[in-house]
Each structure stands twice: as C-alpha cells, then as structure tokens.
ZAKERO-24708 format. One record per residue (C-alpha): y negated, x, z; residue in three letters. Coordinates in steps of 0.001 Angstrom, whole numbers. Example, Ala and Ser with C-alpha at 12.3 -4.5 7.8 and 13.67 -1.06 7.14 Angstrom:
! ZAKERO-24708
4500,12300,7800,ALA .
1060,13670,7140,SER .
! end
This chain:
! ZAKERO-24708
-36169,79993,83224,UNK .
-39073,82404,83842,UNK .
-40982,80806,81032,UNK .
-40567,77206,82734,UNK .
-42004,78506,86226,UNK .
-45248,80204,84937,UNK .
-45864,77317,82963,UNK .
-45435,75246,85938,UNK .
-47959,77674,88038,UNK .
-50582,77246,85085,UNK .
-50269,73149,85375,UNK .
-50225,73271,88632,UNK .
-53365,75346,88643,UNK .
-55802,73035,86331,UNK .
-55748,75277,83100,UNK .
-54743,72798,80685,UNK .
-57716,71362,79515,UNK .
-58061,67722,77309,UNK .
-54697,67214,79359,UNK .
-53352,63157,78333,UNK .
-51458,62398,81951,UNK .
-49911,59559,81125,UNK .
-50030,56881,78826,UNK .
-49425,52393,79413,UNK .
-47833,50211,76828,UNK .
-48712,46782,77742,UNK .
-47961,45235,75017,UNK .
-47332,47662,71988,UNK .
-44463,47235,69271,UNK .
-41372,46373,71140,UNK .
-41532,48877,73786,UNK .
-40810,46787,77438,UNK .
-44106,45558,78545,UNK .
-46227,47921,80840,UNK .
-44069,50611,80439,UNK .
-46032,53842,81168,UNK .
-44844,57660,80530,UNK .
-45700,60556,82763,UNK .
-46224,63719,81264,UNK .
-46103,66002,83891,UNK .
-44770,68699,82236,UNK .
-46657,69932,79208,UNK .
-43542,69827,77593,UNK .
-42184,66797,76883,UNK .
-38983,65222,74902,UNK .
-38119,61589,74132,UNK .
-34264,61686,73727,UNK .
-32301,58440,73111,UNK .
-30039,56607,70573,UNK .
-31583,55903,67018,UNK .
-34287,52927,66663,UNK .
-35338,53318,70495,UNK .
-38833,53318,69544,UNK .
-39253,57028,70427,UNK .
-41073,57847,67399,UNK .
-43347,54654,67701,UNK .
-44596,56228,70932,UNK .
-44716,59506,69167,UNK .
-47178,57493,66742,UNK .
-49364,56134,69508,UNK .
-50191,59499,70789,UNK .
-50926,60761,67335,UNK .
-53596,57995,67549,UNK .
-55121,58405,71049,UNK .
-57389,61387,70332,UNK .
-60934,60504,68634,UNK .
-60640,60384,65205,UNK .
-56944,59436,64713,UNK .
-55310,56208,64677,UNK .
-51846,54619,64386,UNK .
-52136,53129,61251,UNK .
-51124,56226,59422,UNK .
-47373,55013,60343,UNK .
-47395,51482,61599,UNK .
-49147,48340,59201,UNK .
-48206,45177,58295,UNK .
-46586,44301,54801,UNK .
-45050,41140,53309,UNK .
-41790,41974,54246,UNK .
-42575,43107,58202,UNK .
-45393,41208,59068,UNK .
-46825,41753,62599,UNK .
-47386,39745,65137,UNK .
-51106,40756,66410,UNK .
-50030,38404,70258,UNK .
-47411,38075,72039,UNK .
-46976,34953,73861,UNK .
-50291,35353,76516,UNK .
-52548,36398,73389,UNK .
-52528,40085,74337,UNK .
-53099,42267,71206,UNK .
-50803,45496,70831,UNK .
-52835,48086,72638,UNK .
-51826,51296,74472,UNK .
-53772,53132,76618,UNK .
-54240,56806,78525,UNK .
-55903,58658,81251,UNK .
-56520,62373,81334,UNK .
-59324,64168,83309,UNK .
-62695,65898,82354,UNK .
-65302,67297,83811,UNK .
-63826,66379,87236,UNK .
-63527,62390,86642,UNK .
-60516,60574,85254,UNK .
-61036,59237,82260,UNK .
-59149,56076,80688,UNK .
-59196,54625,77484,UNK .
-57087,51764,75885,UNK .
-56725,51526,72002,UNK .
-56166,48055,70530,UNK .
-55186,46653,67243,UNK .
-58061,44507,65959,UNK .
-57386,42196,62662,UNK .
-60347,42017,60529,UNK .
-60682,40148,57005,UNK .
-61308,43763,55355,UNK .
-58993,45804,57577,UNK .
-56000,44197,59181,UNK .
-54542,47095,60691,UNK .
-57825,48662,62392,UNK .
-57585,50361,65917,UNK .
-60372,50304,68015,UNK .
-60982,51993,71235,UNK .
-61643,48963,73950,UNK .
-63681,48418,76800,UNK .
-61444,48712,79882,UNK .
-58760,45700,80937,UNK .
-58145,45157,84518,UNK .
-54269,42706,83424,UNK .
-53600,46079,81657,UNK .
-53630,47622,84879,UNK .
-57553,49695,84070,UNK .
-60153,50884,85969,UNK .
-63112,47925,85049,UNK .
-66406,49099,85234,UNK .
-69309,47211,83997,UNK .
-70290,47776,80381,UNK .
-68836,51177,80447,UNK .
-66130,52399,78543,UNK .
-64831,56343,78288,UNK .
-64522,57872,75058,UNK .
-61277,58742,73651,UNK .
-60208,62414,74230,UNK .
-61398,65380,71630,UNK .
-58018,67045,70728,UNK .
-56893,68421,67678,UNK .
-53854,66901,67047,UNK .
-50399,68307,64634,UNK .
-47912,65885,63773,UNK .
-45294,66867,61677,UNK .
-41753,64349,60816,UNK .
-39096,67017,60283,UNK .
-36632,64117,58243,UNK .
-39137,64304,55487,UNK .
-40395,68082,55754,UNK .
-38155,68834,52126,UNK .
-39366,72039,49877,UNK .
-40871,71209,46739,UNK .
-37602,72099,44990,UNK .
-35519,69351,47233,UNK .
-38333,66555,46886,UNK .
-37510,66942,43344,UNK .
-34030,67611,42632,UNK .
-33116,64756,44884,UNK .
-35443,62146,44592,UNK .
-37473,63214,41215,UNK .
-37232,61872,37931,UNK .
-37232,62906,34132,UNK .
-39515,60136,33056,UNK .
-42222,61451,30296,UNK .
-40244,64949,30312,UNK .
-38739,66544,27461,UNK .
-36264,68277,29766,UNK .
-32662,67316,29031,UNK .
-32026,67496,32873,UNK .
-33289,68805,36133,UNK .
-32634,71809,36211,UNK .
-34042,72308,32957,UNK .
-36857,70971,34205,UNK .
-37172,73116,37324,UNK .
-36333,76009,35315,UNK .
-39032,75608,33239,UNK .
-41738,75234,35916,UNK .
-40454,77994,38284,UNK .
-41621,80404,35536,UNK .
-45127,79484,36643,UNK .
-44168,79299,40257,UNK .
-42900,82799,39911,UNK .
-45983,84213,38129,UNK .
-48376,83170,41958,UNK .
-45724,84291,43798,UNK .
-46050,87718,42021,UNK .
-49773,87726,41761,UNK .
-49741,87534,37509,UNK .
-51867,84293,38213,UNK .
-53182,82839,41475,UNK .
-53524,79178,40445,UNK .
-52129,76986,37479,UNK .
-54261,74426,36452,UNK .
-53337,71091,34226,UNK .
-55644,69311,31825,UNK .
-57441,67640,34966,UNK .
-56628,70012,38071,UNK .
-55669,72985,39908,UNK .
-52139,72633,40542,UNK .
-51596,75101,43971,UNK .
-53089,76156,46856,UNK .
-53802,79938,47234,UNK .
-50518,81496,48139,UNK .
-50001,82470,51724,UNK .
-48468,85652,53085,UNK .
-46769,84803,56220,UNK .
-47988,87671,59013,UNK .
-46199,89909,61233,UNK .
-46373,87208,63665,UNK .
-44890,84175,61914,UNK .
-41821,86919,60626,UNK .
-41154,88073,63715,UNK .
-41021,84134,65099,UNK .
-39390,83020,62147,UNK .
-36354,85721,62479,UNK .
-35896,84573,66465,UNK .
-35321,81136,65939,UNK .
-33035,81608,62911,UNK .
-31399,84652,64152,UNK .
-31585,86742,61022,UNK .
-34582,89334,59434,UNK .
-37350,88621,57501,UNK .
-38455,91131,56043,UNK .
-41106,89180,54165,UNK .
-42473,86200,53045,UNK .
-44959,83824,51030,UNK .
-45579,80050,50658,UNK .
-47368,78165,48823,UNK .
-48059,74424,48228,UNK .
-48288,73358,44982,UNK .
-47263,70088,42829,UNK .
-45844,71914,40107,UNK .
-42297,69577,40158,UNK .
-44762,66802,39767,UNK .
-44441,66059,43964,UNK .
-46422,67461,46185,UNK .
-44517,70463,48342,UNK .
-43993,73843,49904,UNK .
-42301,76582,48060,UNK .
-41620,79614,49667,UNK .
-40019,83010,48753,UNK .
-37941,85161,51544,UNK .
-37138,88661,51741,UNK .
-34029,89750,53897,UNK .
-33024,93424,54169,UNK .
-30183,91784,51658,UNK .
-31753,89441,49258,UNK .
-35197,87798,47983,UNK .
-34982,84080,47386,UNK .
-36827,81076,46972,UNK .
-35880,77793,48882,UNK .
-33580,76553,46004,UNK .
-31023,78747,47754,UNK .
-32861,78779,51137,UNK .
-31438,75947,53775,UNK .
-33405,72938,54674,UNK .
-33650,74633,58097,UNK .
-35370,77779,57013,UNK .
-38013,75863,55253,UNK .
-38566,73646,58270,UNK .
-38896,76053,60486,UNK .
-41507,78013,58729,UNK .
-43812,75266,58160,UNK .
-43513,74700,61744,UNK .
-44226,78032,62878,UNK .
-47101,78578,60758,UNK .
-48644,74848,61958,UNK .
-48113,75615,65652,UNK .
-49090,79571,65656,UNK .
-52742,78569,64035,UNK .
-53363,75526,65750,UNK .
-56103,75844,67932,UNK .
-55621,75990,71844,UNK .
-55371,72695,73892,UNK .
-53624,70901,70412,UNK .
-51706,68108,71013,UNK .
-48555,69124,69155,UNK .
-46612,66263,67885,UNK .
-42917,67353,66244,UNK .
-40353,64017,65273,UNK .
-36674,65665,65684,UNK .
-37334,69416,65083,UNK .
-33954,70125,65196,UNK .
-33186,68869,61978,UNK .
-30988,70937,59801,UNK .
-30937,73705,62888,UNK .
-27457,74688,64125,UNK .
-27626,74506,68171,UNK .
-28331,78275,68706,UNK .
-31710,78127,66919,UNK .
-32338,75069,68422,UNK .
-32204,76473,71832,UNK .
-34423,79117,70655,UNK .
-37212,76703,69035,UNK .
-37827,75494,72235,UNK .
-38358,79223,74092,UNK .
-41100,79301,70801,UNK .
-42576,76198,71883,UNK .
-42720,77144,75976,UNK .
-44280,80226,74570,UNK .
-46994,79048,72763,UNK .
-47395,76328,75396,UNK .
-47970,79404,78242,UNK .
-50082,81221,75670,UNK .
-52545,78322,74482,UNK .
-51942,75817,76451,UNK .
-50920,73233,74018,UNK .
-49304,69914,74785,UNK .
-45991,69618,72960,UNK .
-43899,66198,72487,UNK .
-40959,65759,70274,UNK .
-38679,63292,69959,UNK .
-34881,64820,69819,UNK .
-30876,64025,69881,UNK .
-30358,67676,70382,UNK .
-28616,68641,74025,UNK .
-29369,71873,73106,UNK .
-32754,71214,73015,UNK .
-33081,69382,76567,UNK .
-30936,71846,78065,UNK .
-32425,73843,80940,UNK .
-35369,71567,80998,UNK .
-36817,70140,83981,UNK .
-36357,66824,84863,UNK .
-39848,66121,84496,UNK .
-39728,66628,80788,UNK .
-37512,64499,79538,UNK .
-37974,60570,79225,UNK .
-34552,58448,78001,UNK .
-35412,55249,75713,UNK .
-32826,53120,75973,UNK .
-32431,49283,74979,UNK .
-33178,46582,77668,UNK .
-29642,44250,77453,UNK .
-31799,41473,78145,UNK .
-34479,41485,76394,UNK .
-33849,43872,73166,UNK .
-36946,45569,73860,UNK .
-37104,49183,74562,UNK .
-37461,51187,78408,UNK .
-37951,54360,79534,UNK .
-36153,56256,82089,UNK .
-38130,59558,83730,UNK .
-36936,62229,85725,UNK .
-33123,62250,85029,UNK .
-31851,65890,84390,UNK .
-30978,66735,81283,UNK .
-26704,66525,81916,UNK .
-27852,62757,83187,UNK .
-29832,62504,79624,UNK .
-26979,63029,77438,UNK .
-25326,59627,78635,UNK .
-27720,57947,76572,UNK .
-26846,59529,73689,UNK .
-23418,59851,74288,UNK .
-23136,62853,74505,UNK .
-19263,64258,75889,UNK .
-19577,66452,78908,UNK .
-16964,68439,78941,UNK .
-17281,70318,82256,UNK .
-18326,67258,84565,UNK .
-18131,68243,88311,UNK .
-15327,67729,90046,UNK .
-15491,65710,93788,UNK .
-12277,66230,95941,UNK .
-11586,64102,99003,UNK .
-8838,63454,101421,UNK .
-7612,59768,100659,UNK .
-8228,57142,98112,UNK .
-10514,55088,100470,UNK .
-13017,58538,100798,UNK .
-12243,58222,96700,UNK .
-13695,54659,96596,UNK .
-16741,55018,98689,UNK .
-17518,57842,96661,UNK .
-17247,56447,93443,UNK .
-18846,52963,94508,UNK .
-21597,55317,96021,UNK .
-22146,57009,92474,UNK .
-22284,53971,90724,UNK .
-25347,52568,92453,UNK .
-27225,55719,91520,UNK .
-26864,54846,88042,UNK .
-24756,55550,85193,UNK .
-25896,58605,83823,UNK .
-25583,60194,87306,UNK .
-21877,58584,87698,UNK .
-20819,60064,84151,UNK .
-21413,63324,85667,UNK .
-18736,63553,87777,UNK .
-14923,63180,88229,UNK .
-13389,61799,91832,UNK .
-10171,62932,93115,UNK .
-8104,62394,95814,UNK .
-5484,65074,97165,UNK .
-2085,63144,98694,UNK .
-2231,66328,100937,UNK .
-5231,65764,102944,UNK .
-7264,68088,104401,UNK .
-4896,71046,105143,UNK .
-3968,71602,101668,UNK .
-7168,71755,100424,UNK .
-8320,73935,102525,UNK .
-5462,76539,102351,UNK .
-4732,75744,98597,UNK .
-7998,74196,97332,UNK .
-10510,75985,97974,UNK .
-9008,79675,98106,UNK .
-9057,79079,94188,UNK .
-12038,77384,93635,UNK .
-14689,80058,95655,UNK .
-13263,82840,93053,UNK .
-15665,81051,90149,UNK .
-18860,82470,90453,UNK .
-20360,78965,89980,UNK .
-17428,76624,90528,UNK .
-17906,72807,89385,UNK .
-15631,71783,92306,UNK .
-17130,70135,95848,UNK .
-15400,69332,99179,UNK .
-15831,65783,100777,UNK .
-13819,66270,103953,UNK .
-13866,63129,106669,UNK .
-16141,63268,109192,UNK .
-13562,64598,111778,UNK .
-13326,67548,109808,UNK .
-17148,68178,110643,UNK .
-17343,71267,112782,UNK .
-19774,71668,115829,UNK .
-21693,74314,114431,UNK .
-23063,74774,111003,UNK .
-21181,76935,108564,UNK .
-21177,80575,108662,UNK .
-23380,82699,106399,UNK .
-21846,85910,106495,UNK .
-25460,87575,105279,UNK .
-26224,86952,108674,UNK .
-23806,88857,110213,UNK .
-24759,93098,110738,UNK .
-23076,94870,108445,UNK .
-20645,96616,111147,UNK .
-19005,93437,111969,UNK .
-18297,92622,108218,UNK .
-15055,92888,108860,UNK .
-11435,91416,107454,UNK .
-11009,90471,111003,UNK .
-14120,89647,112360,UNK .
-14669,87423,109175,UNK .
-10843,85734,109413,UNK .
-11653,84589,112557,UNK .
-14844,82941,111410,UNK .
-12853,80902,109177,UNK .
-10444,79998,111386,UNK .
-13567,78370,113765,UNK .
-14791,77184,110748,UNK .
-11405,75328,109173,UNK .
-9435,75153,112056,UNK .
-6456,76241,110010,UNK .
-5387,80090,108696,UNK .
-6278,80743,105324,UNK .
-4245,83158,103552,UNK .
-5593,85389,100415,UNK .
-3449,86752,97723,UNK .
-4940,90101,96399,UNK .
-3888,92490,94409,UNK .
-1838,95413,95755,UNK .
-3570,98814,96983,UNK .
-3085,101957,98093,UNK .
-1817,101948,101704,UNK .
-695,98321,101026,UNK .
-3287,95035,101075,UNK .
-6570,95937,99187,UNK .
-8950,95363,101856,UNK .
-11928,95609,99500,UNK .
-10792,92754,97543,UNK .
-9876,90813,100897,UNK .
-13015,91256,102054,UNK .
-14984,89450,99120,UNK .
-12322,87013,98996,UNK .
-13655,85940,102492,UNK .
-16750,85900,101824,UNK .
-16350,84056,98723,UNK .
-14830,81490,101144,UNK .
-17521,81029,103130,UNK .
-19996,81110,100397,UNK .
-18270,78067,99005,UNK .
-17967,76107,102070,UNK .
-21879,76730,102511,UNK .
-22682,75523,99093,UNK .
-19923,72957,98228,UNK .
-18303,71803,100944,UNK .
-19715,68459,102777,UNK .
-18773,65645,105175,UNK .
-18543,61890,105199,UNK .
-20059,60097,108063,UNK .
-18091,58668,110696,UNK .
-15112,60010,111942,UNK .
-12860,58648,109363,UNK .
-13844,56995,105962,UNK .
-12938,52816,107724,UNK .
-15434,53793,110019,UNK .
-17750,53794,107199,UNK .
-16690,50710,106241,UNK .
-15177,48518,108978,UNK .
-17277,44887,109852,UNK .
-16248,43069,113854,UNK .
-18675,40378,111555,UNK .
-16211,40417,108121,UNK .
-13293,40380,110433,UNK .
-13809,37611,112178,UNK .
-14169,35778,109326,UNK .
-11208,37124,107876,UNK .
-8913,35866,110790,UNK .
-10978,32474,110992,UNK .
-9842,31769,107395,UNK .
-6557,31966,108481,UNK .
-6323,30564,111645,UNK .
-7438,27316,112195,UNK .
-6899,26845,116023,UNK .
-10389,28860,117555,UNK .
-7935,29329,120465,UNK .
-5350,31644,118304,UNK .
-8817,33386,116674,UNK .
-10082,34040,120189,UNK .
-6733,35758,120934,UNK .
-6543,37771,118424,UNK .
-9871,38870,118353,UNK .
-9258,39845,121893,UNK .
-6415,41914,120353,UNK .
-7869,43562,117574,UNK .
-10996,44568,120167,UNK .
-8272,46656,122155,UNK .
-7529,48428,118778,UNK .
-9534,51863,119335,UNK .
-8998,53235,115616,UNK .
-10291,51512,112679,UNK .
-7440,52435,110564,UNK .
-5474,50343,112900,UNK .
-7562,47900,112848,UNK .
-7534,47308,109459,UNK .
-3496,47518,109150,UNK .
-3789,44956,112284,UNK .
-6409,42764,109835,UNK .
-3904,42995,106755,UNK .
-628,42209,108479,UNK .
-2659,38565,109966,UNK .
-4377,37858,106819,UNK .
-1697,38989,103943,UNK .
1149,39203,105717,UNK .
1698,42530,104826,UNK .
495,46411,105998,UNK .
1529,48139,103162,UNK .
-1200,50795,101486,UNK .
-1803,48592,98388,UNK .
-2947,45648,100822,UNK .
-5151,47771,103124,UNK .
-6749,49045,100244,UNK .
-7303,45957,98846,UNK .
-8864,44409,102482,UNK .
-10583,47927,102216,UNK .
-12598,46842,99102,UNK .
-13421,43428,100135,UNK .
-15219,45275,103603,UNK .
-17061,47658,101246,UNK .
-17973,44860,98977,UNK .
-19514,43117,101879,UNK .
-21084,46384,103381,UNK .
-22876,47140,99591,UNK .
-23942,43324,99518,UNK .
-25398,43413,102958,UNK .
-27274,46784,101933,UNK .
-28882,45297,98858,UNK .
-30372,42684,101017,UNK .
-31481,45038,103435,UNK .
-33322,46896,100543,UNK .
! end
C-alpha cells in the first residue's frame, strides 16, 4: 500500500517527533516479566484472544506521557486486591525510551503505595535490574504528548446508555420510552437551534451543539460507505447519563441515533477525536472495530494511516479484526498470547498478519499449497515448518504427488502458472536442480520471443516436453495464447518453483553415525556389525541404504518400514541440530 511506504519514508527520515520506541514490562500486571514492545511502525495493533492483557498495555501507554497515569483503569478494591511485589520485591513499573533533542531518553513509571493514595504512579529514577541506563542522580522526564484514549465497548449514544442500562427510579414515566420521548422534545429544540442549552434547577444540561465539517462528513461517509449529507452532535445528560446524541442527514432520511447503528455513532466520535487532535498525539483506540462490518473496518484503518502521514500521530489499538491487520506490515502487529507455563501473558513481534490470525483462530481459507515428489520430501517439509512456529505452519498445506516429478511438471504446473498469483509452490529433489538458473524470458530480445525459441527453453529447463492446451484459432493453434502460456510457465518456475538439498530427500537425512547404531542394536557379534557395515559402505545410494538398514533391523523393506527408519534418522538429525544451536 502506497500509504504504508510514505509513511515508512517519513519514519525512516526522523519526522515523528515525541516518538515512544519501545516500551519494558518488568514486572507490570501479569504480562511475562521483561517483556518489551517495539513500535517501529507508527502504527501499531495488539491482536490476540480475549483477557491477553492487550488493553492493560494499552493502559500503560495512556499513562507514560507527563500528566497521565494508569490509575484511571487499573486500582485496587476489596474484591481484586493487588499485589504491589512480586516475589524479589519489585513494584509494578513499566518503562519507555523515545528520543529528543538528539539524546535517548528513558523513563520508568512505578506504582508507589502511600497511606493517602494507594494507587499513585510516580515517575522513578532509573533501574539498572530493569535493564536502564543509571546515571547518577539524574532522571529524564516523562515525554510531553497529548494523549486520546477512547474504549469503543463502552462508546454507547446517550439514547443506548439509557434504554439499556437506565432506570425509571424518581420518574413519573410509565416506561422508557415514555421517558425518552419526553426528553427528546428538548433534545430536538438544540438540535434545531429553538434553544442552545437546557438548564435544570442546578445546571446547564448540554454542551454547545457541534456541526460536524466538511471534513469529518466526507471521513465519516468513507469508512461507512454511505452519504452524509449532514450532521450535528451534541453531549448532553438529558436521559439522566452522560452521552452523545447526534442527528444524520442522508440524501434519504434525517435521524437521530435511536435509529442510527452503534457503528455510526462510534465512528463519528472517533473521527471528530482523531481529526482535531493535535499533531504528534499519541492516539490510543481499544477495539475500534466494534459494531463495524469488515469493509469499514478495512477502511478505518486507510483513515488512521492517513492522519498518521498527515500529522504524524502515533496510533495503537488493540483489535480481533483480520480485516483490520490485513495488509499491515509485520512490524505493526504484536500477538499476546498466554505463556502454558506460567499463565502470564507474551508477546510475539514481527509475524505477518496471515501468521497473526492463528492466535485468534482465525480459519484461513486459502492457505498455500507445498507440492513435493514423495512422502519423505513431505515429512522434511512439514517437520521443517513446524520448528518455525505454529502460526507459520498453519499457513500452509503439504502434499505429495504418487507421480513424481514428471507429472507435475507436465500436469502440475501447466495449471497452476494460469493464476495470476497462484497459492501453489514446487519442491522438486535436488536432482531435479538444473545447472543454470531459471529462465526469465524479460531477458530475452523481443525477436527471439518465440513459441519455439521459448519451448526449447523449457525443455533445458524441465528436461521433459510440456504440452499447452489453448483454445482454437484461425489457421489452427492460437499462437498468441501459446505464447503467454509459456511464459506464464516460466514465470512460475522463477517465482514458485524450488529445490531440496541433496540429490535426493535420504540424502538430507541419512546418518553412517545413526546407522551404526542401528545395526549394533541388532547384532551382537562386532564381527557380523563390521561386515555389514563393510556392506552397507559399498551401497552408493542412500535410498538403498536405507532399504539395506530396514531389511537388517525390521526384517522388512517395505515403504511403511523405510518410512518409519526414515523418521527415526530425521528425529536424530533435528535433535543433533538443536544442540548445535
């Protein structure tokens, strides 16, 4: 995304100023200990299952900037008491670094109990076992950013805050309605301008009503998809809570948010928070994508790389949404996830965002697709994605093709190079490797960009004769469509077609070390070892050598053994590795 680049150029080139680079947990809530978050991207999403702690680190952001602490959302109470240690005395404390006036700056934040304030945050003097800077009696001063927060699970309208979770008491309205009815007739007189506030026996009811601009309308309509014609707000605690009210004008209907969806309202307030905050704010937004089907979602974060290019804000949000983390670089996104050990809460950076939606189990529906030649190449493969993790593993399916290699390369691949971006890769053995590197046909002058010229190219290429069903032409064959078949061909085998090492996949795999063994568990006389050893060492292919290795150790050569001896090699080869590591 063009959007995504420039923003990257701007980073890159020191223009975000008040800029919080990362920031150390260690020891805060029940977040793992020393866990520290990059934000290298000024864009950034927490995405995990529910009760992750993503919005407690959304909370301890709110509170690095001067002025602004945690306590707003985390204190102690009777029922959840906090413990102010943990077991080496360290008090819950988080702390940052971002860079001014040339220097790094650092600054920790640490919950202090005192007699008259047990939930006070004060900013510390560095702490070298929190992994600090320590200077002498010097300590930087938190960073001057204005800072929006904004929890979109509890951004209702005044008319929802009521009708679901008001009450009737000291009303002479039969119901709710009635009683909404009955103030709405004020409501409607600011919206109209008959009166600009409405006062009760002890105070002014409303905030001056606000006209949303050009601006906000024309944001407003993007995200949602629909046109505003107009619009006003207005806060007010006229249903007794306090709440936004706001009236909409479509080129088909005015309305008020008693018929407006949760989503509309949401996404106004946010709109109208993020357009006037000033530049450099640290923009805080708890799962924006609340009450938002997936299109506007995807278009509420093109508003927020916007205004990030524009004023160089610093946005985090915490999210479930794919379609929010979609097309996202991997530096943006950070995956909470539960330690199985411990119960206490990591953080995984830099996975892309198809890796991301493992952790929220999310279905992929068009994982990529890995074909190979045998069901050894299949198990290497697989074992091979499973070390690089889980999420990276869930994005792809292995296959094996009975056929080996000349199917898929006359059948195969003939199909899969007519998708303009096919999910499908080529792992041919090693053998299959040629001695020069695949053809790029852009290469190639145009006069030689020929049916022929490029046939033959292939045939270096595969070693085999690929034939190309087109449609039929004038004059027989259309060679137009032949053409671009071919070099479809060889643009797939440039961009999805690779090799295993060795010449075969037991090469990969075979041990003289966990073969020996093998036989010396079997045979007990070192004189019978010796001679077969001797034996096997005459064997010059290693998919002999492991039939020869089966039939003395099983008793049997048959493909379900081999494989079987197979895995035990690999086993050995992935063990030995680990140590190496």
């Amino acid at each position: 995304m063009e959007l995504i680049e420039t923003i990257q150029t701007i980073r890159s080139s020191g223009q975000f100023m008040r800029y919080i680079d990362f920031v150390k947990f260690p020891f805060y809530r029940n977040i793992e200990i020393d866990t520290r978050i990059n934000f290298d991207f000024p864009l950034t999403v927490f995405i995990g299952q529910n009760g992750c702690g993503k919005s407690s680190c959304l909370h301890a952001l709110y509170g690095a900037p001067e002025g602004y602490t945690p306590y707003k959302f985390w204190f102690d109470t009777k029922v959840d008491p906090v413990s102010y240690y943990d077991e080496q005395r360290k008090r819950h404390s988080f702390w940052y670094s971002f860079q001014e006036d040339d220097q790094t700056r650092e600054v920790i934040k640490a919950r202090i109990k005192r007699q008259n304030d047990p939930n006070y945050w004060e900013t510390s003097r560095p702490l070298a076992w929190a992994g600090m800077r320590t200077r002498r009696n010097e300590r930087d001063s938190p960073i001057v950013k204005n800072v929006v927060y904004l929890d979109f699970r509890s951004e209702l309208s005044a008319f929802d805050k009521y009708f679901y979770f008001g009450n009737l008491k000291y009303s002479r309205a039969r119901n709710k309605q009635e009683f909404i009815r009955r103030k709405s007739s004020s409501l409607n007189k600011i919206f109209t301008g008959e009166k600009r506030t409405i006062n009760s026996s002890t105070r002014t009811l409303n905030k001056p009503v606000d006209v949303l601009s050009s601006e906000e309308l024309r944001w407003i309509s993007f995200i949602l998809g629909r046109d505003y014609a107009r619009g006003v707000s207005v806060f007010h605690e006229l249903f007794r809570n306090e709440g936004y009210s706001v009236l909409f004008q479509t080129n088909f209907a005015k309305y008020s948010e008693a018929v407006a969806g949760s989503g509309e309202i949401a996404v106004v307030r946010l709109v109208k928070e993020v357009l006037t905050a000033e530049d450099y704010s640290l923009i805080l937004l708890d799962e924006p994508e609340v009450s938002l089907h997936p299109g506007a979602q995807r278009r509420l974060t093109i508003f927020l790389l916007d205004q990030i290019m524009r004023k160089k804000h610093q946005i985090v949000l915490t999210s479930h949404s794919p379609s929010i983390v979609k097309g996202l670089p991997k530096e943006a996104i950070k995956v909470f996830y539960q330690n199985p050990r411990n119960g206490r809460f990591l953080i995984k950076e830099n996975l892309t965002p198809e890796e991301a939606f493992f952790h929220i189990e999310f279905q992929i529906d068009n994982r990529k697709n890995i074909v190979v030649e045998d069901i050894l190449a299949k198990e290497i493969i697989s074992e091979v994605l499973s070390k690089m993790g889980s999420e990276t593993k869930n994005l792809f399916n292995v296959k094996y093709n009975p056929g080996g290699e000349s199917v898929i390369k006359k059948e195969f691949i003939p199909v899969f190079c007519r998708e303009n971006d096919s999910h499908d890769f080529i792992f041919f053995d090693g053998d299959q490797n040629p001695e020069n590197p695949h053809f790029d046909w852009r290469s190639i002058p145009t006069t030689d960009l020929t049916i022929e010229n490029l046939s033959a190219k292939i045939r270096v290429q595969t070693g085999v004769e690929i034939k190309f069903s087109v449609d039929s032409g004038q004059g027989g064959s259309n060679r137009e469509q032949q053409l671009e078949l071919l070099k479809s061909f060889l643009d797939y085998y440039l961009s999805n077609v690779y090799y295993l090492p060795g010449r075969i996949p037991e090469d990969i795999i075979w041990s003289e070390e966990m073969a020996e063994m093998l036989l010396r568990s079997v045979f007990s006389d070192a004189t019978v070892v010796n001679q077969k050893l001797t034996e096997l060492n005459r064997i010059n292919s290693t998919k002999q050598k492991f039939v020869f290795v089966s039939e003395h150790t099983s008793g049997e050569s048959t493909s379900d053994a081999i494989l079987s001896l197979q895995k035990q090699f690999f086993a050995k080869m992935v063990a030995y590795r680990k140590q190496r590591l």
